[in-house]
C-alpha positions in Angstrom: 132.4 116.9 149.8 133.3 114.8 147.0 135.1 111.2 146.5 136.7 109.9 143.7 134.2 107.3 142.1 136.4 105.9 139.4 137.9 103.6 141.4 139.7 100.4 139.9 137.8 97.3 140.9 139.7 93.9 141.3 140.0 91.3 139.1 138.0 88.3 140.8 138.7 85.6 138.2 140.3 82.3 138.8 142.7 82.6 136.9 144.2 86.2 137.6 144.4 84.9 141.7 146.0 82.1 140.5 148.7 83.6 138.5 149.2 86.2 141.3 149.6 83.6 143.5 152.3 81.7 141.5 153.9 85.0 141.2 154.1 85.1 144.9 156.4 82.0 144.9 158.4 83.7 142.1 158.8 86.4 144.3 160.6 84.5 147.2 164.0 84.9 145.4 166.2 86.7 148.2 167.1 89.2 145.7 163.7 90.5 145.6 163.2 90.3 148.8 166.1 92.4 149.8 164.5 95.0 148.1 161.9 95.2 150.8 164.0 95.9 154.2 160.6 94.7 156.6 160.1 91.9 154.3 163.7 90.8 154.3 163.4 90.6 157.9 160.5 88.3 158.0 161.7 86.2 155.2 165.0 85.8 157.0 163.0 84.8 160.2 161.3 82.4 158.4 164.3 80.4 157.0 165.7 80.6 160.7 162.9 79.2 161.8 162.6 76.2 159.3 165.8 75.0 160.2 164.9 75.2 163.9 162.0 73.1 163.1 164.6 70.3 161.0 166.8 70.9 164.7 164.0 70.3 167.0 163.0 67.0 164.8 166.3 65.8 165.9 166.3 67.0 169.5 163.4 66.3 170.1 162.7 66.3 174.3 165.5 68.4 174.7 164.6 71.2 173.0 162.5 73.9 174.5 159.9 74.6 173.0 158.0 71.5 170.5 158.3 70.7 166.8 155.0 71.2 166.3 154.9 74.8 167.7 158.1 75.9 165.6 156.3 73.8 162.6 153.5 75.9 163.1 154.7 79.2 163.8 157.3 78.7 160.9 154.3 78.0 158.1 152.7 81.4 159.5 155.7 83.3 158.9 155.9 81.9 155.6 152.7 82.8 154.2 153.0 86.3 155.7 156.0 86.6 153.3 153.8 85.5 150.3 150.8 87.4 151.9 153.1 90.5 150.9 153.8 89.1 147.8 150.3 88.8 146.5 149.7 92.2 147.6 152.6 93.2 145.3 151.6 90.6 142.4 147.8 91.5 142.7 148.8 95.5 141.7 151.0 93.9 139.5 148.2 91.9 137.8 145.9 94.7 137.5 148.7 96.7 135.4 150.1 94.0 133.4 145.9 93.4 131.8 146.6 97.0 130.8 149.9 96.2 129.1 148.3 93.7 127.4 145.8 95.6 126.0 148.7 98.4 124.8 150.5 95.6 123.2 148.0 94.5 121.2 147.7 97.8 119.7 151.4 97.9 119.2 151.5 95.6 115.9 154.0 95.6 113.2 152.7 97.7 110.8 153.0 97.9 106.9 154.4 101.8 106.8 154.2 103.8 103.3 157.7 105.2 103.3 158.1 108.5 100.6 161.0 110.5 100.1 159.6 113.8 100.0 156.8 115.5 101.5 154.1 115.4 98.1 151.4 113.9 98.3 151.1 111.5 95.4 154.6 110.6 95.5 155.5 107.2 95.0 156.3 105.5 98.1 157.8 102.0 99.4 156.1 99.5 101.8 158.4 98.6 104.6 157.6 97.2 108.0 157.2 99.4 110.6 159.9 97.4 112.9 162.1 99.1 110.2 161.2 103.0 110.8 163.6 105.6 111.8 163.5 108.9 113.2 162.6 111.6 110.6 161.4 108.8 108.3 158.5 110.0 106.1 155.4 108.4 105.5 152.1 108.3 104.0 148.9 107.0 105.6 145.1 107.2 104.2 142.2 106.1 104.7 142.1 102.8 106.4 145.8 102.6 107.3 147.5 102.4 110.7 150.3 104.1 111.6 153.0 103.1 112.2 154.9 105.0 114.2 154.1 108.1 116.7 155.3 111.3 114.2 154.1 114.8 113.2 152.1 115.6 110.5 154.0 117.7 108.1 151.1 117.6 105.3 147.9 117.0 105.2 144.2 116.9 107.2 142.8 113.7 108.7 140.6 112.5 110.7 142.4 109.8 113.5 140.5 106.4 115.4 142.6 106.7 118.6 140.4 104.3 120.6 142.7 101.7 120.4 145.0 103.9 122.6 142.0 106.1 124.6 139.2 104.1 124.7 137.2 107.1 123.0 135.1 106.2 119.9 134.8 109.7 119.2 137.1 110.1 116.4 139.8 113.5 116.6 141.0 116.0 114.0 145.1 115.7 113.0 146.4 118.4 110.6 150.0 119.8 109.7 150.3 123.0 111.7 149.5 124.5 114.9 149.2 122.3 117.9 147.2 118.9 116.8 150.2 117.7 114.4 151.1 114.5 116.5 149.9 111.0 115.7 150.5 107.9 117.8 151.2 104.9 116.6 148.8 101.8 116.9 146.1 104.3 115.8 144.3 104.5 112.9 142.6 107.0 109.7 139.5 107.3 108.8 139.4 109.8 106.3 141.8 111.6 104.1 145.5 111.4 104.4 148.5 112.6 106.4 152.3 112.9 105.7 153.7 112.2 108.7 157.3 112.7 110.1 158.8 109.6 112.7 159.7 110.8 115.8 160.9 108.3 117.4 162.7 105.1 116.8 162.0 101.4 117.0 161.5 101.0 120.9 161.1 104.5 122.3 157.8 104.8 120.7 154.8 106.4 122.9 153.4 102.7 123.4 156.5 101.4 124.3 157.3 103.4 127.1 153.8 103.3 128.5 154.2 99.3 128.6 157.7 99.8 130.3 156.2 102.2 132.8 153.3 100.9 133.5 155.3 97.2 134.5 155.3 96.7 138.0 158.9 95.6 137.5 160.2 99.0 136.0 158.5 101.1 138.5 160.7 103.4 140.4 160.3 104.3 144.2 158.7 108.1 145.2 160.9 110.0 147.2 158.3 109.7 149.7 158.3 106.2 149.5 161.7 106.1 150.0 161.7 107.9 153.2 158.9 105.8 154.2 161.1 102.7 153.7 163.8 104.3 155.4 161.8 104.8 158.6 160.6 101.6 158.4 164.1 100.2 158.3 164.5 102.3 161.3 162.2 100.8 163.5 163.2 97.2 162.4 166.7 97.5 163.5 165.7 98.8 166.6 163.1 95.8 167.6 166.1 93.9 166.1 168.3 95.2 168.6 165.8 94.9 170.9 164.6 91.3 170.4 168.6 90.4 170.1 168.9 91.8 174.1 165.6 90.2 175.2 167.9 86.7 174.7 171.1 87.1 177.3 168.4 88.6 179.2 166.3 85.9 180.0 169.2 83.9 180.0 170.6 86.3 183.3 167.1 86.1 185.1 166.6 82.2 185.0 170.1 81.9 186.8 169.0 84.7 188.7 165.2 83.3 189.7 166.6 79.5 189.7 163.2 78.5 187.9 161.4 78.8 184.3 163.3 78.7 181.1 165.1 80.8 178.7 163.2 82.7 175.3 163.3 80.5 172.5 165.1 81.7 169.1 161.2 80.9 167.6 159.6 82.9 170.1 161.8 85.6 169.7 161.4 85.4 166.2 157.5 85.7 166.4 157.6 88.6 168.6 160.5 90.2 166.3 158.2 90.1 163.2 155.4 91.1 165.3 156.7 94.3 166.3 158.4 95.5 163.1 155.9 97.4 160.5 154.7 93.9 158.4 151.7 95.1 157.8 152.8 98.8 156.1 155.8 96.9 154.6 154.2 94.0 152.7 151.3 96.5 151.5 154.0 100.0 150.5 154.8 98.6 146.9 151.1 97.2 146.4 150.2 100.8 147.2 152.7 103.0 144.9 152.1 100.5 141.7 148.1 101.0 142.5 148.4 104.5 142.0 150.0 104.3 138.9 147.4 101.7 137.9 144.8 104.4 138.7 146.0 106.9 136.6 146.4 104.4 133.6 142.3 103.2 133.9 141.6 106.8 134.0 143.7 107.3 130.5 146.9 109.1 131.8 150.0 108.1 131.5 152.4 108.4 134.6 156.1 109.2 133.1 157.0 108.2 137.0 155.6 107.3 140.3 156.8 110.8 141.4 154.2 112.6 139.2 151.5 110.6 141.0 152.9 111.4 144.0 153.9 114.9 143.7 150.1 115.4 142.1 148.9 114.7 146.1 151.3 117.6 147.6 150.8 120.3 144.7 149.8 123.8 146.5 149.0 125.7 143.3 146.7 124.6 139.6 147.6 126.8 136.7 144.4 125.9 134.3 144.1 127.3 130.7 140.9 129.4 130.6 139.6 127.9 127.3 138.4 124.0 127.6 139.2 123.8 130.9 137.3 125.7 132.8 135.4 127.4 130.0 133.7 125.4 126.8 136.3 126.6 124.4 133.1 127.6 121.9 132.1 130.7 121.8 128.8 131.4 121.1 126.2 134.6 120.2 123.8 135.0 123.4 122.6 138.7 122.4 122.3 141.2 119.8 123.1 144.8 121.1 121.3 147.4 118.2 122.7 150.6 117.3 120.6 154.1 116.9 117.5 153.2 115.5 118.3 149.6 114.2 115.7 147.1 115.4 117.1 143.9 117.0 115.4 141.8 114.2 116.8 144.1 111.8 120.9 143.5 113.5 119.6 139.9 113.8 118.8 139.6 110.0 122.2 141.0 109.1 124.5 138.9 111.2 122.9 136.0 110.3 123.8 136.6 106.6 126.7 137.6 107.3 127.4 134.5 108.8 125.6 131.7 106.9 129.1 130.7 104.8 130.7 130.8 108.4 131.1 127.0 109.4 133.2 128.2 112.8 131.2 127.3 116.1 130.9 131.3 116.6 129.6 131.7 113.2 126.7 128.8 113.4 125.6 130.2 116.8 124.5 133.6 115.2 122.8 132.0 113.0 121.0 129.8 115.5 120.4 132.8 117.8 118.7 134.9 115.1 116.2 132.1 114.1 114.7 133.0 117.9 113.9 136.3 116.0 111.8 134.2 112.9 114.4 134.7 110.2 114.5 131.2 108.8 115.5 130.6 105.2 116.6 132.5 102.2 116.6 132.3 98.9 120.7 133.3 98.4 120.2 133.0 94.7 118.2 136.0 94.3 120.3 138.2 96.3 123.3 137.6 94.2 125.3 137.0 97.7 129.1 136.7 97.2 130.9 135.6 100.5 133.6 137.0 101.9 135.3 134.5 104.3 137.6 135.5 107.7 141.2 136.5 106.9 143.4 137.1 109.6 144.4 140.2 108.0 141.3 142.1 107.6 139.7 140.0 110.8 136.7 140.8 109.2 133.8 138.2 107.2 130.6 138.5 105.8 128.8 138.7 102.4 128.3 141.6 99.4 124.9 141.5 98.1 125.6 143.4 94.6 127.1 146.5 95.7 125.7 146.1 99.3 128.8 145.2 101.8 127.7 143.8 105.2 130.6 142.5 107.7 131.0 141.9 111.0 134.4 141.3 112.8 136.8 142.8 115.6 135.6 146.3 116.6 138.9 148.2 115.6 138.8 146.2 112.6 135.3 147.3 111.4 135.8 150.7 112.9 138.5 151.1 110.1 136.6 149.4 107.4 133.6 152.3 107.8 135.9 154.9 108.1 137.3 154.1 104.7 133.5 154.1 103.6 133.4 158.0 105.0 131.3 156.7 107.8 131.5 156.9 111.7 131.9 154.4 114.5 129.4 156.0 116.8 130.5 156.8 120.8 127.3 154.7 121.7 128.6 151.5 119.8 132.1 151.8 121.1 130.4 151.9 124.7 128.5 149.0 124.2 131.7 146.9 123.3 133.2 148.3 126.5 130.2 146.5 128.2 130.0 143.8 126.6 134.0 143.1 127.1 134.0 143.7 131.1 131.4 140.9 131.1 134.2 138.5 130.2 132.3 138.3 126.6 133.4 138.6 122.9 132.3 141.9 121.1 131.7 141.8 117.4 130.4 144.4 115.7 128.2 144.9 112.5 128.5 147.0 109.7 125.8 147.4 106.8 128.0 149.9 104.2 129.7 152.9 106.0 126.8 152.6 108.8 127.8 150.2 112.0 124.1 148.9 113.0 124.9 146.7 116.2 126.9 144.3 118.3 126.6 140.9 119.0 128.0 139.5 122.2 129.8 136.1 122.0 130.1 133.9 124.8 132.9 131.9 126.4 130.2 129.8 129.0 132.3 129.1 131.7 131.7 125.2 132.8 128.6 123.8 134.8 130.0 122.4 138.1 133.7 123.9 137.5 132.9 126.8 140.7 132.1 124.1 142.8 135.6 122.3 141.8 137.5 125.2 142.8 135.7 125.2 145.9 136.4 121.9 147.2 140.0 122.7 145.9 140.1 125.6 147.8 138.9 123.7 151.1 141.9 121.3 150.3 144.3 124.3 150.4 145.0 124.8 147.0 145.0 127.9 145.0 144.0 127.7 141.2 145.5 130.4 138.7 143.1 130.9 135.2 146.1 131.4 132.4 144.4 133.1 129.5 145.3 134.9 126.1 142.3 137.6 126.4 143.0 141.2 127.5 142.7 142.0 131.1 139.0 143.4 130.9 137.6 139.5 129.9 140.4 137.4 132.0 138.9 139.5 134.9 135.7 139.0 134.3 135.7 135.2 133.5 137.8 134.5 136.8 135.1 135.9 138.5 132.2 133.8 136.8 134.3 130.4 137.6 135.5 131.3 141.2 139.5 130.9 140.8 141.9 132.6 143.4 144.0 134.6 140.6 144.5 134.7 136.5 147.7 135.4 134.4 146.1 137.7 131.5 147.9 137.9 128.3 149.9 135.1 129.0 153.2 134.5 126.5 155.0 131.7 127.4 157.9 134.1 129.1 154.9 135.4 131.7 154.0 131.3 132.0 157.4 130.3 132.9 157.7 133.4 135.0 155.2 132.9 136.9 155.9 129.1 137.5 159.4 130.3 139.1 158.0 132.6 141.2 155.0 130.5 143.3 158.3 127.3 143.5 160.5 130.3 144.6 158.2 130.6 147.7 158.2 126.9 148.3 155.0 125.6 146.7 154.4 123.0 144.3 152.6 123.8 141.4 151.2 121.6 138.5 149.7 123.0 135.0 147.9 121.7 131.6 149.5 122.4 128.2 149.2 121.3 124.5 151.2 123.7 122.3 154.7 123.4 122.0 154.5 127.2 123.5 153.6 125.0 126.6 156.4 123.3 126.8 159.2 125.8 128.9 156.2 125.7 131.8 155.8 122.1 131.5 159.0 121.1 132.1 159.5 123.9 134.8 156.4 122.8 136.6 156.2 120.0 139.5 153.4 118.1 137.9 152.8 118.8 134.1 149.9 117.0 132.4 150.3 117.0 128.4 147.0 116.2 125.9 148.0 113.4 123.9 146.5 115.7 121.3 148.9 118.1 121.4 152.4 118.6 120.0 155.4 115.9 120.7 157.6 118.3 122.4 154.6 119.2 125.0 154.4 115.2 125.8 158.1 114.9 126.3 158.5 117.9 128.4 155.5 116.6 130.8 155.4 113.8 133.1 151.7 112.8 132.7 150.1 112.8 129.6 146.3 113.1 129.4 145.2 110.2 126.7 141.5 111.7 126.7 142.9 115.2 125.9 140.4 116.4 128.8 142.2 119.4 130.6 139.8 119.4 133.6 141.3 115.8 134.5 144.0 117.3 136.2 141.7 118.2 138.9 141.1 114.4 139.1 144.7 113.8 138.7 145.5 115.8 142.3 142.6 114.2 143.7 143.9 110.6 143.0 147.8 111.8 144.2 145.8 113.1 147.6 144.0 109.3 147.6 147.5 107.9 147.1 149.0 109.7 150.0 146.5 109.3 152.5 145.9 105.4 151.7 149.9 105.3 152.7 149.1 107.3 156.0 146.1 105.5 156.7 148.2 102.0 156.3 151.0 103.2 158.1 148.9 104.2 160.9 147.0 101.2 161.1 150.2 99.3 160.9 152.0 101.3 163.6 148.5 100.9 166.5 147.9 97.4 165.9 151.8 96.2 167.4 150.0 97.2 170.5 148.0 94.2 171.5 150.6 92.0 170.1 153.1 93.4 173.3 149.8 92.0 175.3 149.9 88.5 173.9 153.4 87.5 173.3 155.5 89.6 176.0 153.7 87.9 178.9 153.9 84.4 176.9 157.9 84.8 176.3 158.6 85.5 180.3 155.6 84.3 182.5 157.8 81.0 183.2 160.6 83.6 184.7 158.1 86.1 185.8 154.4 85.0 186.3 153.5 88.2 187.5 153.5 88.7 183.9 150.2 87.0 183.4 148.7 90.3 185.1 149.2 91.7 181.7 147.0 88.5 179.9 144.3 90.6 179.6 142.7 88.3 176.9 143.0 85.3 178.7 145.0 83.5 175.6 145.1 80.1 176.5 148.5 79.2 177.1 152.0 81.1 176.0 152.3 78.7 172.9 148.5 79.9 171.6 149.1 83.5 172.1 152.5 83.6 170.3 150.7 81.4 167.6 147.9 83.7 167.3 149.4 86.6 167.2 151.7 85.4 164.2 148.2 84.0 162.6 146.7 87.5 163.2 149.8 89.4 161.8 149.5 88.0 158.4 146.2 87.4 157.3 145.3 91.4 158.2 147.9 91.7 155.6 145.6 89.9 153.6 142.4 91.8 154.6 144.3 95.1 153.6 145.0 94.4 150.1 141.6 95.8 149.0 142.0 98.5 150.7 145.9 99.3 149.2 145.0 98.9 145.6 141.6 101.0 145.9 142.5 103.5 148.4 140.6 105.2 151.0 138.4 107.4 150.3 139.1 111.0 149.1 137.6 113.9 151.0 138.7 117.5 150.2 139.1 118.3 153.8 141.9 120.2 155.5 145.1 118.0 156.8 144.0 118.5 160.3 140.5 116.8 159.8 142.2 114.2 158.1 145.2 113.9 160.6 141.9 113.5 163.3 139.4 111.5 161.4 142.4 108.8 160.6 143.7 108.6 164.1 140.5 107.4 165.3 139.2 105.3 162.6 142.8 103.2 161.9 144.7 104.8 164.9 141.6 103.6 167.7 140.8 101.0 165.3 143.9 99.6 164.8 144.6 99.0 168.8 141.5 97.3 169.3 140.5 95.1 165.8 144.1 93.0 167.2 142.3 92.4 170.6 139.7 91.1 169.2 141.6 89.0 166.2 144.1 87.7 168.2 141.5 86.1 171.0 139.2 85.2 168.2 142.0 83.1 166.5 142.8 81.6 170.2 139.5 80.5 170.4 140.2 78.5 167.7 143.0 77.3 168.0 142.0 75.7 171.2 138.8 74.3 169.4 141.0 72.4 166.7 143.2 70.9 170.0 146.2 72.7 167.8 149.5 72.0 169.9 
């Protein structure tokens, strides 16, 4: 079983707990507060309570219960409320370092405006506050850009660490689906003519620092119905704690001894019972697990991708560089008739010695195992013919001598032209060597075709185990590849995935999106090509590389900076973490209002009924101690917990039963009795000082 290691670690500088904490005092405005209905409650209690302490100053003998109890119990309640708030302000804290960083890379840029698309072109340098959509610019070696665009001209190599964290720099060319540039980033060779896509403010940075903001984060429909049911339950101990007033008001003119509740005790037991603890930490806990999707380079477009990444029944993962390398490369040389392998060997590697493609250095590599090293090209009078996509054929002519290798029917055509044959026996090895999930590529020397060499999509180290633990968490995972049915088949197999979409258009991608949501699942996919986009934006949780086309970012809600298309794995992993911290919390939150009945209940009556004290069963001192330590006990778990909020508990790809059992015991047991054993432990103490 795995667990997610990259988790965030906190901040333990002076200075970040000291700005959290003056946030917390920011935070006390009533129309934040409002926001958070359990809060709200406690914050309102506590400003009853103060001015019931500024009463009892000046009725002081008359009043029930002593100044220095209210005093007391009303500082408690007061620091719960910030308690919450440097849970909030902590997460908070965490993001906003990240902000800064993405600020910095957000500078104001000198930008080479041209009016056409020409290199060479004479061009005008404007600020890059001034930029517009569609706006062309130049940028070459050395320059920033300015803006996030699309190359429309041009091959360069990009720095993107500034925005990744990746030294390794990436490839960005007009064309295909590695045209967009971010701003803040920078070349380091060549040039680009790029096209602005967006305008000044709505650029890629500036909505990753207005996202990842604590203060423009947006509730999760979960969330939400969390809130709700925590709402709930505080209007019913509301109603509740409202009653328990006329009530001991009836029995002391009933009994004709004891004393009335007090509005402070009431108070106590009021913010004792409601949820504090899953309340203060909810908001701590959502802007975490946007935070932990940030410090592993993605971008959340919204707290419901997070979210929706931890409920996601079905994976749809591209075949190549996901759960394959994405470079194919030779493993073995098939002969033909009497052709030796050395002799096969020999020709494909000079057939592929001008070939600078991953495929085409691997042959080589692979027939130096057969002691064919190096040649002296100049006396062979080798001309080079490179790939075309309409011949799908490459190789070399040595005089009249023409050796190629390419796609089977593509050489089977180019022999026959020759007057030669494609033998039965060659066309029976490429059968082969294509239901292994492998690459045929057959050799021709002249009209005779002397072998086949087999090219190799390795599937990933580790990826079978993935799918495994994936499968244990209930989730099916879908291979979506562009090879016939023969290699999708037998790749699938190799890497242990539940199903694969062969062929795949973008039609039989969107298609097939519809129908696993038609059936009620949620299902989340990778994509780069703006061919991606329709099953993107159809998809429940869609993760764009930032290394792909524009209109793939904006149809996702989660982009991938690190362009690594195996994160999404980690992405459902860290949704799962998100949700069960919540459950865990909630849990936890819900068990421990049991031994607070036990201390405070038989404190609030045991002047009307002292049979009450039966129910002491930790021998609290006196009625004023056990309210007080119970309201001590109430916030500083809060405090304890915020660890646990912004890192999460631990992930375990188990099934929702084992987890529904492992966290009832563990902060369902746990959370009864750690309260016992607080509240008499902060009792103890309390009588030690001689408090009250």
């Amino acid at each position: 079983m795995s667990e997610i290691d990259s988790k965030p670690k906190l901040t333990l500088s002076a200075s970040f707990f000291m700005k959290a904490a003056m946030a917390s005092f920011r935070k006390l405005d009533p129309r934040i507060q409002i926001r958070n209905p359990v809060m709200f409650v406690v914050y309102v209690g506590a400003c009853l309570t103060t001015l019931l302490y500024f009463r009892s100053i000046l009725t002081e003998g008359r009043a029930v219960s002593t100044s220095g109890f209210i005093l007391a119990t009303t500082i408690w309640l007061w620091l719960t409320v910030l308690f919450a708030n440097f849970a909030e302000a902590v997460g908070e804290g965490q993001n906003r370092a990240q902000v800064e960083t993405l600020r910095k890379a957000r500078q104001d840029t000198p930008a080479k405006k041209i009016a056409e698309a020409k290199y060479g072109a004479s061009f005008e340098v404007i600020s890059s506050r001034n930029l517009k959509r569609n706006d062309l610019i130049l940028v070459e070696a050395g320059d920033w850009i300015p803006g996030d665009g699309e190359a429309v001209a041009g091959l360069a190599s990009i720095d993107e660490s500034a925005i990744t964290g990746e030294s390794a720099p990436v490839i960005r060319g007009a064309g295909g689906d590695f045209d967009s540039v971010t701003g803040g980033t920078r070349v380091l060779s060549d040039w680009l003519i790029v096209r602005i896509t967006a305008d000044p403010g709505e650029a890629f940075l500036d909505r990753m620092i207005k996202m990842v903001e604590g203060a423009a984060r947006q509730k999760t429909p979960n969330e939400i119905a969390l809130t709700i049911l925590l709402a709930a339950m505080t209007v019913i101990f509301l109603l509740v704690c409202a009653t328990l007033l006329p009530f001991s008001v009836f029995s002391v003119r009933l009994m004709h001894h004891g004393h009335p509740v007090s509005i402070t005790i009431l108070v106590a037991l009021l913010v004792c019972l409601i949820p504090t603890t899953i309340g203060a930490l909810l908001s701590a806990i959502g802007i975490a697990g946007m935070g932990r999707m940030l410090r592993a380079n993605v971008l959340a477009t919204s707290g419901r991708a997070v979210e929706a990444a931890g409920d996601v029944d079905v994976l749809l993962l591209d075949k190549t560089g996901t759960i394959t390398l994405g470079n194919r490369q030779a493993t073995k040389f098939y002969p033909a008739g009497n052709v030796s392998e050395k002799d096969l060997a020999d020709l494909a590697q000079l057939a592929s010695i001008a070939d600078q493609t991953p495929e085409g250095r691997s042959i080589v590599v692979l027939a130096k195992q057969y002691g064919i090293r190096e040649r002296d090209l100049a006396s062979l009078d080798a001309r080079f013919i490179p790939f075309s996509a309409s011949t799908r054929m490459s190789g070399v002519d040595l005089g009249v001598r023409q050796i190629r290798k390419g796609a089977s029917d593509a050489i089977r055509k180019h022999v026959e032209r020759q007057s030669g044959t494609f033998p039965d026996s060659v066309q029976e090895i490429v059968d082969f060597v294509a239901r292994n999930g492998s690459t045929p590529i057959v050799v021709s020397d002249q009209s005779s075709v002397v072998g086949v060499i087999e090219l190799k999509d390795i599937v990933k180290g580790g990826i079978k185990e993935r799918f495994i633990q994936l499968r244990r968490m209930g989730i099916q995972t879908i291979m979506i590849t562009g090879d016939n049915r023969l290699t999708a088949a037998a790749i699938a197999a190799e890497a242990g995935v539940d199903d694969f979409l062969a062929e795949a258009t973008p039609e039989k991608k969107l298609e097939l999106i519809r129908d696993i949501q038609a059936r009620g699942k949620l299902v989340a996919m990778t994509g780069d090509g703006t061919n991606d986009a329709p099953a993107l934006a159809q998809a429940d949780v869609a993760v764009a590389m930032n290394s792909g086309t524009q209109v793939a970012k904006e149809a996702a809600n989660l982009v991938d900076l690190d362009s690594n298309p195996t994160k999404l794995i980690e992405i459902v992993e860290t949704g799962k973490q998100l949700l069960m911290t919540r459950g865990a919390l909630t849990t936890f939150s819900i068990a421990n209002d049991v031994a607070k009945y036990f201390a405070i209940l038989p404190a609030a009556f045991s002047s009307i009924y002292p049979q009450l004290n039966a129910l002491n069963i930790m021998d609290l001192s006196s009625p004023a101690h056990a309210v007080l330590s119970a309201v001590i006990f109430n916030a500083l778990i809060i405090v304890a917990l915020i660890p646990l909020a912004l890192k999460g508990t631990k992930y375990r790809p188990i099934g929702a039963e084992r987890v529904l059992r492992r966290f009832l015991w563990i902060y369902g047991v746990g959370g009864v009795i750690l309260p016992f054993v607080g509240i008499k432990l902060i009792d103890l103490v309390l009588v030690g000082a001689h408090w009250l």
